[in-house]
Structures are given as C-alpha cells and as structure tokens.
Backbone as numpy.savetxt, mean C-alpha at the origin, in Angstrom:
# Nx Ny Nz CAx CAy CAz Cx Cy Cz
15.38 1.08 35.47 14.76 0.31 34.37 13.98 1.26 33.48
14.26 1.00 32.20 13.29 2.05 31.25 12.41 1.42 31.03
11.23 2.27 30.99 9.61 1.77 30.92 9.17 1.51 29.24
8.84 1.21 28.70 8.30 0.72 27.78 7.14 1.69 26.95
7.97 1.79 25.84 7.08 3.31 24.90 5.46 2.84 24.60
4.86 2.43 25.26 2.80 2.22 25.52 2.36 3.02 26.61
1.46 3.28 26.54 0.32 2.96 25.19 0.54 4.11 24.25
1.41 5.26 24.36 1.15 6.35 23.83 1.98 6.21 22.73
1.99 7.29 21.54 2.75 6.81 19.94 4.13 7.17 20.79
5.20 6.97 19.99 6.64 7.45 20.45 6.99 8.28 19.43
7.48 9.26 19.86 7.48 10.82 19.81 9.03 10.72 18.97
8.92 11.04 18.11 10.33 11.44 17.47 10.50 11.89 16.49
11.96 12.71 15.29 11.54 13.00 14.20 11.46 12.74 13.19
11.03 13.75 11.82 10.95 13.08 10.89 11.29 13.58 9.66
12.82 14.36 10.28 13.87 15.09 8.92 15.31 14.47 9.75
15.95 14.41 8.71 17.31 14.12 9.12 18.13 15.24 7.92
18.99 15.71 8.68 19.95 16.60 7.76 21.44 16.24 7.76
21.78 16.06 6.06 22.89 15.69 5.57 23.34 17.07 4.97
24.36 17.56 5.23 24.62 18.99 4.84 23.78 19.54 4.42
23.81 20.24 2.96 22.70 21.24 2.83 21.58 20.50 2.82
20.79 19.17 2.76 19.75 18.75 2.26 19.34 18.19 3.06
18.00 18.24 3.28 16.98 17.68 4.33 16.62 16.55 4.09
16.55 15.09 4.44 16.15 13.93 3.83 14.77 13.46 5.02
13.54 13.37 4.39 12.37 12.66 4.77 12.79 11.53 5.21
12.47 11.20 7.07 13.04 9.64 7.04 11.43 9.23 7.07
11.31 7.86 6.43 9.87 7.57 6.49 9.33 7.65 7.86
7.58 7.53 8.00 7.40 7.51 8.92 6.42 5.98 9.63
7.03 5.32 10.36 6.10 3.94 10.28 4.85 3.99 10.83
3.45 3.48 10.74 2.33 3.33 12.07 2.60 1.58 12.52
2.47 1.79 13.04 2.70 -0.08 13.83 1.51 -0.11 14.33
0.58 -1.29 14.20 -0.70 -1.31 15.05 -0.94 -2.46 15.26
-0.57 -3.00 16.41 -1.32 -4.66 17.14 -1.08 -4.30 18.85
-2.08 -5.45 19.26 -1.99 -5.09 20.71 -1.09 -6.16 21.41
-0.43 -6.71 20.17 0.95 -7.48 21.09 2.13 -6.75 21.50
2.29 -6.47 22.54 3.56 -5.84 23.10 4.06 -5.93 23.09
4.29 -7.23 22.44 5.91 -8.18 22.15 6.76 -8.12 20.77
5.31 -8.07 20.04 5.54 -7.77 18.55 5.67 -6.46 18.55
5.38 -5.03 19.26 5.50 -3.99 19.04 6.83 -3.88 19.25
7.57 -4.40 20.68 8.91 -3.83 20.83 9.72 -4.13 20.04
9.59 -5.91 19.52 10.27 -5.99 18.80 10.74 -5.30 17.61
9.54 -5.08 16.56 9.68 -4.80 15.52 9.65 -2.82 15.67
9.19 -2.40 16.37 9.93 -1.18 17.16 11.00 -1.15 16.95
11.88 -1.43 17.99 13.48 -1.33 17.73 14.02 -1.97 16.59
13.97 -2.76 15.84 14.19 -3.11 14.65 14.06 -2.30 13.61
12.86 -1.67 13.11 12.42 -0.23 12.41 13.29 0.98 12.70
13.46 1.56 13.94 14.29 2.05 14.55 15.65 2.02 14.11
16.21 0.93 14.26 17.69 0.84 14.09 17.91 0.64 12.54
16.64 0.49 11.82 17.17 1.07 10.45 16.56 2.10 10.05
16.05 3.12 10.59 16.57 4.30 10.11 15.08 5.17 10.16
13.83 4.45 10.26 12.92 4.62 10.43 12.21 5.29 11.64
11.52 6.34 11.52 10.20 6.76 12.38 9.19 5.99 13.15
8.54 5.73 13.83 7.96 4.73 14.37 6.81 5.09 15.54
5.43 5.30 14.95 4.61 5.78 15.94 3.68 4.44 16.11
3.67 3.99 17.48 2.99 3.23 17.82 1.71 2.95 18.67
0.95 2.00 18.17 -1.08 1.80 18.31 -0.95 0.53 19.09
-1.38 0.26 19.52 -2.38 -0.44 20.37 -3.79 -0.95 19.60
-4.14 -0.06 19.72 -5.85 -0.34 19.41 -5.73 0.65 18.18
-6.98 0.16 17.49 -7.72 0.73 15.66 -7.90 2.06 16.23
-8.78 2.21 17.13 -9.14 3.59 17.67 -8.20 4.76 17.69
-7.41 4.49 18.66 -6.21 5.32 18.58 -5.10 5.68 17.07
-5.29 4.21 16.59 -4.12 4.67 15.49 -4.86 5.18 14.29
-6.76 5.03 14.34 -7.31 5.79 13.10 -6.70 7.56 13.45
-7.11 7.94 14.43 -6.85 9.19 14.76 -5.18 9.83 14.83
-4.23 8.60 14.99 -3.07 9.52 14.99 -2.53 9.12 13.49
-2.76 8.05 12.90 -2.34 8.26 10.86 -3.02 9.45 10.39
-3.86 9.61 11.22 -4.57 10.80 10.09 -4.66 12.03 10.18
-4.25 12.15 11.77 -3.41 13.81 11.90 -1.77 13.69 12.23
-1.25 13.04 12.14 0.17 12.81 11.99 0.51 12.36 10.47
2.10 13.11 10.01 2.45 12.41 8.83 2.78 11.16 9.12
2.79 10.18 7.73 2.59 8.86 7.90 2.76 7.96 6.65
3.92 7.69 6.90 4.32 7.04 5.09 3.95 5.71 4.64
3.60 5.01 5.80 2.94 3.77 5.45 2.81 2.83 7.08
1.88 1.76 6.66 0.84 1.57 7.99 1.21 0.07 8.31
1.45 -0.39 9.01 1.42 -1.72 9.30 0.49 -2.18 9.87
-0.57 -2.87 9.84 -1.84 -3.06 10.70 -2.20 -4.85 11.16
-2.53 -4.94 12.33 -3.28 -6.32 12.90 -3.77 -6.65 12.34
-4.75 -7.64 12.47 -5.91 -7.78 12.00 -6.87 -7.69 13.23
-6.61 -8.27 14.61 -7.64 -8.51 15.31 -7.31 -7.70 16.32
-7.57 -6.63 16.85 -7.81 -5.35 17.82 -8.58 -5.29 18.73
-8.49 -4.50 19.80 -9.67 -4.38 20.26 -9.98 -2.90 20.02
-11.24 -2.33 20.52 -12.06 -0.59 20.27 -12.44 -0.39 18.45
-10.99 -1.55 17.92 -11.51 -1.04 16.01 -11.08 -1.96 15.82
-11.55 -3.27 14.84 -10.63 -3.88 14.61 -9.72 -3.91 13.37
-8.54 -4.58 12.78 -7.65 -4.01 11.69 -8.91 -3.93 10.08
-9.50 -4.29 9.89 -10.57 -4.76 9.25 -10.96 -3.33 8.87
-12.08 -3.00 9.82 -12.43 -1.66 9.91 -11.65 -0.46 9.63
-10.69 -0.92 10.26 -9.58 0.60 10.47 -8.60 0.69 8.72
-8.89 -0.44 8.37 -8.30 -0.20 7.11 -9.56 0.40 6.09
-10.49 -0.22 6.43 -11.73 0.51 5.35 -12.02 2.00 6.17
-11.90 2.52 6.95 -11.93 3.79 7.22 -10.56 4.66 6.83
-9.45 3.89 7.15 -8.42 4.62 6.55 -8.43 5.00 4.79
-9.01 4.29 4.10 -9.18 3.80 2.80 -10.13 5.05 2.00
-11.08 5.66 3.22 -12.22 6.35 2.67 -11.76 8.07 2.97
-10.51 8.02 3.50 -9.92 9.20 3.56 -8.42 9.42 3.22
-7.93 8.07 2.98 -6.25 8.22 1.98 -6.45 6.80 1.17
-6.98 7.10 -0.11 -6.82 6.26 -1.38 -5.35 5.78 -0.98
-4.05 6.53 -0.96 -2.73 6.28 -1.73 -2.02 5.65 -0.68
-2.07 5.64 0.68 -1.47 5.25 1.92 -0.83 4.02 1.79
0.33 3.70 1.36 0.96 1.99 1.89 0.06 1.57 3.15
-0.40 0.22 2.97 -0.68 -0.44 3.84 -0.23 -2.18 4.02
0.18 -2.40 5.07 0.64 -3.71 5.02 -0.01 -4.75 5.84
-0.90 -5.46 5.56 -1.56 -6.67 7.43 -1.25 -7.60 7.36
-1.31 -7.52 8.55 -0.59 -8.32 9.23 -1.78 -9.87 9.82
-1.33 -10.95 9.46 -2.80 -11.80 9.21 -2.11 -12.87 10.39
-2.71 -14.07 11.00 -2.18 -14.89 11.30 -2.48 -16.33 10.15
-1.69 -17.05 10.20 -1.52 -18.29 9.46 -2.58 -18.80 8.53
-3.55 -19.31 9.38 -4.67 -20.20 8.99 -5.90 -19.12 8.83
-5.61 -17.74 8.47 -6.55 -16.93 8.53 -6.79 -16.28 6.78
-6.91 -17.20 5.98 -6.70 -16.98 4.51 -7.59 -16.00 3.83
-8.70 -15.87 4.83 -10.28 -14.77 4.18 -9.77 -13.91 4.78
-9.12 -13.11 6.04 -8.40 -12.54 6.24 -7.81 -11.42 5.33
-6.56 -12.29 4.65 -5.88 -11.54 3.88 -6.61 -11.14 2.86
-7.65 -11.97 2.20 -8.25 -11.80 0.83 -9.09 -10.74 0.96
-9.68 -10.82 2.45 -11.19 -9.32 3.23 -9.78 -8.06 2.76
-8.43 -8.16 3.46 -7.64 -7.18 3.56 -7.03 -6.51 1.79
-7.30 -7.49 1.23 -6.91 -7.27 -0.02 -8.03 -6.45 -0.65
-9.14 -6.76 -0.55 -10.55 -6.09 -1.47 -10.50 -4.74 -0.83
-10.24 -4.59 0.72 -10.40 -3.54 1.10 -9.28 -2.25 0.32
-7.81 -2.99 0.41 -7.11 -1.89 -0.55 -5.80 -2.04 0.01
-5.37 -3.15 0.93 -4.14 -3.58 1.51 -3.26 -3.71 0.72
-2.10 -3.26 0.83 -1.09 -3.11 -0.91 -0.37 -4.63 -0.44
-0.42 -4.51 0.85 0.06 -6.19 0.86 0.19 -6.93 1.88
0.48 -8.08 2.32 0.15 -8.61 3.84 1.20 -9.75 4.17
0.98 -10.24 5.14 2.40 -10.94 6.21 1.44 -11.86 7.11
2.15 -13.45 6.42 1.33 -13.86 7.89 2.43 -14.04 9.01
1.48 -14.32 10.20 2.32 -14.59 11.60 2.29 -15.97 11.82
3.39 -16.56 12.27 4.72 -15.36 13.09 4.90 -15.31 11.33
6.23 -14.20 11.68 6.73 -13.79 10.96 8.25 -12.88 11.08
9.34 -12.98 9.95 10.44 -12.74 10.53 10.19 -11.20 10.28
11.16 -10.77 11.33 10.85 -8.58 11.16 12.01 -8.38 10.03
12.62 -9.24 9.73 14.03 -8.90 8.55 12.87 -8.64 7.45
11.85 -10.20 7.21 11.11 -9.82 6.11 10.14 -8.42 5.93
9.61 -8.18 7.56 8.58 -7.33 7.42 9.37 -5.90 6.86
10.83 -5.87 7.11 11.50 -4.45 7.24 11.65 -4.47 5.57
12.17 -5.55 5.06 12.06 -6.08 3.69 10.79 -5.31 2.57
9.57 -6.04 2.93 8.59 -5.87 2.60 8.08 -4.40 2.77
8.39 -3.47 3.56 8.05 -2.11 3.82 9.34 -1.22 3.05
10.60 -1.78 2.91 11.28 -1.36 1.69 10.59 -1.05 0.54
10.52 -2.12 0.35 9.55 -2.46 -1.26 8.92 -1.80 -1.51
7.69 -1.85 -0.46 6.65 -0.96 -0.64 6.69 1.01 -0.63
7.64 0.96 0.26 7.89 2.63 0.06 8.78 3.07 -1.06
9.43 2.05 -1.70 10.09 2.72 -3.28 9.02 2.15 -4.15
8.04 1.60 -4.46 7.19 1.36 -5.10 6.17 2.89 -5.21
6.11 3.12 -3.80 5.24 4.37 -3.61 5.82 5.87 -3.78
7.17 5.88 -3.70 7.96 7.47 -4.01 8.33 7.28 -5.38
8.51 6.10 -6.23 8.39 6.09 -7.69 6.34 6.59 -8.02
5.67 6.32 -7.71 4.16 6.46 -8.21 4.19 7.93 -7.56
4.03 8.62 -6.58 3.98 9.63 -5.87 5.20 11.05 -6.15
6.01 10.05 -7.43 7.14 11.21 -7.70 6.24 12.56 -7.90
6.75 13.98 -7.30 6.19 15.03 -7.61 6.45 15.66 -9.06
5.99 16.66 -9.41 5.79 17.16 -10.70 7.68 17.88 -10.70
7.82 18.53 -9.92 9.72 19.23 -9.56 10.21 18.15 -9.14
11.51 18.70 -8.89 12.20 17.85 -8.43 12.70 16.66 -9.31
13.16 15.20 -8.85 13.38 13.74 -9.46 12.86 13.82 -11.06
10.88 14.02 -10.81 10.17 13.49 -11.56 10.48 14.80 -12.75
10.14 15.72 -12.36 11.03 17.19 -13.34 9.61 16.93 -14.44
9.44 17.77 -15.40 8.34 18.65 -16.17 8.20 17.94 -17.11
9.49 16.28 -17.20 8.94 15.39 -18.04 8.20 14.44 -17.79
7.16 14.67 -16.77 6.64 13.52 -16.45 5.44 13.12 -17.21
5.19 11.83 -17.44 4.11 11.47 -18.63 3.02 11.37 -17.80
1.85 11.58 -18.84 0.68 11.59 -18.83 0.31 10.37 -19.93
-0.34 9.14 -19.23 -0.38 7.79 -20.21 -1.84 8.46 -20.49
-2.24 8.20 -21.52 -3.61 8.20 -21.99 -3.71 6.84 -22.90
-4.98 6.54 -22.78 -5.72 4.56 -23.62 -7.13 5.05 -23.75
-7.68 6.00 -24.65 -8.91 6.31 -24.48 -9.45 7.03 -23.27
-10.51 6.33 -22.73 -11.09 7.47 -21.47 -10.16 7.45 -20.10
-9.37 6.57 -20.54 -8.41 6.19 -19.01 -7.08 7.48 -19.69
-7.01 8.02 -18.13 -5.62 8.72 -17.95 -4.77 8.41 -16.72
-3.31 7.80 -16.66 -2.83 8.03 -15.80 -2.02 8.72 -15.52
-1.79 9.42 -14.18 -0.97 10.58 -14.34 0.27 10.16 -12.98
1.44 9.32 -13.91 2.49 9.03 -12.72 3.11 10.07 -11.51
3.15 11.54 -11.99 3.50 12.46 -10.80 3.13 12.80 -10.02
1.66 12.49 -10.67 0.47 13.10 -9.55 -0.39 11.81 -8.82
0.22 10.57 -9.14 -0.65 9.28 -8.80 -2.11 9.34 -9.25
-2.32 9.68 -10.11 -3.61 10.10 -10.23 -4.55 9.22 -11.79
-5.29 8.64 -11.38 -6.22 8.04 -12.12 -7.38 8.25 -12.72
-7.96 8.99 -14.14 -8.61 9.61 -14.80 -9.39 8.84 -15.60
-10.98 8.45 -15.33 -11.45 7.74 -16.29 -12.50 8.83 -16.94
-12.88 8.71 -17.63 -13.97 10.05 -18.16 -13.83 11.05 -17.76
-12.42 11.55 -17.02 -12.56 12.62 -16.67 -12.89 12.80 -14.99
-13.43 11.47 -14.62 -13.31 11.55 -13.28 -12.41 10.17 -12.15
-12.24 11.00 -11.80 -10.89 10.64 -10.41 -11.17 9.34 -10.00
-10.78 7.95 -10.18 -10.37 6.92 -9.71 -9.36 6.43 -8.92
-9.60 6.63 -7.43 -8.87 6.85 -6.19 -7.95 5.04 -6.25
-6.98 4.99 -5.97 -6.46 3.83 -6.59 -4.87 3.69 -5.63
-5.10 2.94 -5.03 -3.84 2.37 -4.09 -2.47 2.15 -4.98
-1.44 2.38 -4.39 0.02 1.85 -5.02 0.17 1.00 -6.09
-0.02 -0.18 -5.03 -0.27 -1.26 -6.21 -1.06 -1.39 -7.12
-2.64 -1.42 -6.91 -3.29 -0.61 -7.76 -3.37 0.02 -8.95
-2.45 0.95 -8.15 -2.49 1.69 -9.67 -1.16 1.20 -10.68
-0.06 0.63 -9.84 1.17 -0.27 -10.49 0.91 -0.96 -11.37
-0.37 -2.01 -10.60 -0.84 -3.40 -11.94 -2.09 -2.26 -13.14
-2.47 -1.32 -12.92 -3.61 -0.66 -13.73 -2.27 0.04 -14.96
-1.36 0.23 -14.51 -0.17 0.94 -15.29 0.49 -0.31 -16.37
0.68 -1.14 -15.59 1.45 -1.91 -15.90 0.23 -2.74 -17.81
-0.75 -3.19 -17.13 -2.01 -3.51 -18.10 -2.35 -2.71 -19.37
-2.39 -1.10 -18.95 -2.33 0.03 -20.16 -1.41 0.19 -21.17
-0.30 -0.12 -20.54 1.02 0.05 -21.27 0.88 -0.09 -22.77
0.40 -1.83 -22.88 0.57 -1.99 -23.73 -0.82 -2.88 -24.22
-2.16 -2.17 -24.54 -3.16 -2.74 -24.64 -3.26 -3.82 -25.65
-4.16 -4.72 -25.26 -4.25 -5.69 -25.94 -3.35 -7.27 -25.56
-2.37 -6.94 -25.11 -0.97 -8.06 -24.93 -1.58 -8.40 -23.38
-1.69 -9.54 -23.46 -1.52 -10.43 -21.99 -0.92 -10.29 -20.85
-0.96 -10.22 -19.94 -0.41 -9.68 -18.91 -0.40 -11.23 -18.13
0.48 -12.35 -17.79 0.61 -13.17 -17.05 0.49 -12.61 -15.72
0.08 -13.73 -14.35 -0.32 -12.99 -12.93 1.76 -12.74 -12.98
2.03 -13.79 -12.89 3.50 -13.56 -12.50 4.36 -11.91 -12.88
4.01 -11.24 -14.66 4.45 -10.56 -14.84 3.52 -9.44 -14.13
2.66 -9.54 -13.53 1.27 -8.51 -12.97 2.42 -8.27 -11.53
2.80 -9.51 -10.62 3.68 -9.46 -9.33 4.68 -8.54 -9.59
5.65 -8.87 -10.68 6.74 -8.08 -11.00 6.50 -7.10 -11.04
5.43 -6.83 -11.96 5.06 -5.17 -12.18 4.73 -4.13 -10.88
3.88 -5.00 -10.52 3.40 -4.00 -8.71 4.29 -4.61 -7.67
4.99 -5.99 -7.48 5.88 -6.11 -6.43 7.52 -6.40 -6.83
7.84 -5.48 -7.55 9.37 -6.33 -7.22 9.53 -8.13 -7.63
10.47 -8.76 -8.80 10.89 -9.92 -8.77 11.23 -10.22 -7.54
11.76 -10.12 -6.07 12.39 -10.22 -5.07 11.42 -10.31 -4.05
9.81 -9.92 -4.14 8.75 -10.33 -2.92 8.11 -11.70 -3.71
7.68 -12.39 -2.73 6.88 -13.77 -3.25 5.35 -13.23 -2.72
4.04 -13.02 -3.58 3.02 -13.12 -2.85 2.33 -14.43 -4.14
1.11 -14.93 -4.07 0.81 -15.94 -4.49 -0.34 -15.20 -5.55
-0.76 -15.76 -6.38 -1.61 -15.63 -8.01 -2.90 -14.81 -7.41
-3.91 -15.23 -6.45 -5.26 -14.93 -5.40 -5.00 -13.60 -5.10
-3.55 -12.98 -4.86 -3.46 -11.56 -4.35 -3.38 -11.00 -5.52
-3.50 -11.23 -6.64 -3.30 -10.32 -8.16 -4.97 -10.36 -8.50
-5.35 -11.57 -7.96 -6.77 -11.71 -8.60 -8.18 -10.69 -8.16
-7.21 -10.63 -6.59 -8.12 -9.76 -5.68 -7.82 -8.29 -6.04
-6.77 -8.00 -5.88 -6.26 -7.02 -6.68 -6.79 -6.17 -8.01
-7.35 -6.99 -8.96 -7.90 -6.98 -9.89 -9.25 -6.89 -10.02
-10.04 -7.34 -8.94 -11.33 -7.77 -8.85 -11.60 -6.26 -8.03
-11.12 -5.55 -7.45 -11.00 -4.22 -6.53 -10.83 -3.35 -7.66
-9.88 -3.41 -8.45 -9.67 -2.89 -9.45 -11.28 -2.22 -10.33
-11.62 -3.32 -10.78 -12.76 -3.17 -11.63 -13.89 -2.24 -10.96
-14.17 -2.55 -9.72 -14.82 -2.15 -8.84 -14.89 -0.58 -8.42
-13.57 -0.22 -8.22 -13.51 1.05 -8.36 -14.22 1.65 -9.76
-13.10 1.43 -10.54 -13.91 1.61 -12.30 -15.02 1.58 -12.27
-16.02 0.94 -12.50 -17.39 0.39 -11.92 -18.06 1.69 -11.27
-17.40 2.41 -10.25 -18.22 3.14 -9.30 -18.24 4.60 -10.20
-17.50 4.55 -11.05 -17.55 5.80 -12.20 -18.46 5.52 -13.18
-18.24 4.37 -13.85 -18.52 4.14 -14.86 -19.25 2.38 -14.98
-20.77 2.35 -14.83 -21.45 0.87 -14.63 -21.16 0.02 -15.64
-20.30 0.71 -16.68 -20.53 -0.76 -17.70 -19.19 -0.46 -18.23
-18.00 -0.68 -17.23 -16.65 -0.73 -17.40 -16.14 -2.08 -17.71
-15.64 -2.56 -18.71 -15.28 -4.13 -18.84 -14.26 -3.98 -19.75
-12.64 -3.22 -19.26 -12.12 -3.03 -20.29 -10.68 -4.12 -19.63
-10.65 -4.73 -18.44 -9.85 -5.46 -17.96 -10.56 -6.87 -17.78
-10.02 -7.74 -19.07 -10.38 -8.74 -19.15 -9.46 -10.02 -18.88
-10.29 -11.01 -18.17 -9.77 -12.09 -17.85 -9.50 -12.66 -19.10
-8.43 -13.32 -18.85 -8.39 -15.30 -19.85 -7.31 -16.53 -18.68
-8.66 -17.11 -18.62 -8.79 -18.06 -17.50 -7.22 -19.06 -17.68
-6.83 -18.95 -16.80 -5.24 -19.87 -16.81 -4.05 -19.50 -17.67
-4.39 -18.06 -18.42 -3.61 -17.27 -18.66 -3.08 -15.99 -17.97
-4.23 -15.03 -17.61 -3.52 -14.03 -17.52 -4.36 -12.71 -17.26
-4.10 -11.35 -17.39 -5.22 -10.26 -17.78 -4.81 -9.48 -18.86
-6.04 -8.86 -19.32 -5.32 -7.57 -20.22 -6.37 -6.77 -20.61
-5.75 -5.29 -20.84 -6.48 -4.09 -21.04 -6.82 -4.30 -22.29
-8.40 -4.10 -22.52 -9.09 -3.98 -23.77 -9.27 -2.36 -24.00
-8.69 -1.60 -25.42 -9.38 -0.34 -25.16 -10.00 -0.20 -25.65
C-alpha cells in the first residue's frame, strides 16, 4: 500500500524539456488540513501538468512559499498553528504579486470579503468542484504571465510604459509608480488599476472591471470588484493621503479621474 504524501510538501520538478526549450511547469502551494481535499485535488493538479507542494498547516506553508519557487497559492481559510487569514496577510507583506486563491466555506461571506481586502486575487467556496478550482488557477496564471511578462523575451523592448499624470504603470515589470514611488499591487489589482487608466475619464461598469481582471468565462459577483477597489485606494493612500483619483458613481460603475 502507498502511504500518503503528508505531512511533508511532495518533492518534485519544476522544468520540463521539449527539445531545445525548457518549459516552467507552474508550481502549485495547496494549503488545508483536509486530507481529503488535499489528495484529491493533488492528483488532479498533478495529472494536468502541474507541480504541487503540499501544507497542512499556515505555519509550514508560510515557510515553504517563501523559500521554495511558487507560482501561485491555494489557501484554507481555517488552519490550525496559522490560520489562512494570517498567512495570507503575512504572505502579502513579503510578495505583493503572488496569485492567491481561498478557499472559503459557503455561509462564510466576511470570509471571502476579510480575504479580498487582504489581497486574495480570488476565492472558491466549498464544496467545490476541482474541474472549477483547476479552471480558476488557469485563469489566474495567464492573467499573471501576461502582467509579469519580462522586459526579453514574449514581452521584447516594446513593452509600454502607461503614464496618467503621477501614476505609472509598467506592464513588464508589474510595477506600479505613483509619485515616483512603488505601489505594491496584486494581479488583479493591478489588471482593474490598468484597465481604469486606459482610458481616463470613461466609466468603467463592475461587469467590464470582471472582464478586465477576470476573463468573460469566470463568474465572481459585483462586492469582489468593490473590495477590490476599496484595497485599491488604500494602497494609493499609503503613498499619497489625499489620493481620490478612483471615483465611484453609485449603480454605475468606477473611473479614473486624472
């Protein structure tokens, strides 16, 4: 009988080679202390094509995302030694850019919204099918190797530099510039902050805000754009106290004032 890959991460790699070229296979963190949900969605991750280091507890998986590579995080909410809560605001205060996905149960709605302010690019309640979760971690990692394109390579020496006044964004480098100083800014984040600049002044409906940071093809609801937004400012804010250039209009929409 084979024993069961706990408590320790599972060990495997994280290049695959197609003739001359080396291809990055992502790398997953899985973190709940259901064993059931780990194997499952374990071998599922697995058999498409994915890396897969697995947590137990906040404790353990703060320390192995953050000295192991790690392309994006799947997290609990309720743990024991850390709980998902915590471990996302500590992950948060040492990788701005990290995909993160939580994992909430049903009737746990402050939950997702705590997980959202903190910097969660997006969340899943339980149960939940692993087709969607494998789905949803698609999404999210071409959302993030489009924002994270490097300066060579794909993204190549044409990559733009948006400027709107004191705001700069810099798509190759993920990088967010308000006066000149660094506004640390999650995927999505910085997707809906991109998406708002574009074209200042023009309305931004929540629906076209989803499209913009999730894909027509994920459903999340209007409250996750709002929170989104409300984090948004906040950051801004911590540069600059009298930032008010992302303005509401109530039962419409948002939009960048410059």
């Amino acid at each position: 009988m084979k024993k069961p890959p706990f408590p320790s991460v599972v060990p495997s790699h994280t290049e695959e080679k197609h003739g001359s070229k080396t291809q990055q296979v992502p790398v997953i963190a899985l973190v709940d202390d259901d064993r059931n949900i780990l194997t499952s969605v374990q071998m599922t991750l697995e058999a498409e094509g994915f890396t897969v280091h697995v947590y137990t507890d906040g404790e353990s998986a703060l320390q192995g995302i953050l000295s192991r590579s790690t392309s994006l995080a799947v997290l609990d909410v309720k743990m024991p030694r850390m709980d998902g809560m915590e471990l996302l605001r500590r992950l948060r205060m040492r990788s701005s850019s990290l995909p993160v996905i939580f994992l909430t149960s049903k009737d746990e709605e402050m939950d997702q919204l705590m997980g959202l302010r903190l910097g969660a690019d997006d969340y899943i309640t339980k149960p939940f099918s692993v087709r969607l979760l494998v789905e949803r971690i698609r999404a999210l990692l071409r959302r993030h190797e489009v924002s994270q394109a490097e300066i060579t390579g794909e993204a190549g020496a044409s990559s733009s530099i948006l400027v709107r006044g004191a705001l700069a964004l810099d798509e190759a480098r993920h990088q967010c510039l308000w006066n000149g100083q660094e506004v640390a800014l999650t995927v999505t984040e910085f997707l809906l902050v991109k998406a708002l600049v574009v074209r200042p002044g023009l309305v931004k409906s929540r629906d076209q805000l989803i499209d913009a940071a999730y894909g027509d093809s994920i459903y999340v609801d209007d409250r996750t754009i709002d929170s989104h937004i409300k984090r948004v400012r906040k950051k801004f804010r911590r540069v600059d106290e009298c930032f008010n250039h992302i303005e509401t209009l109530y039962g419409v929409g948002y939009r960048y004032r410059e």
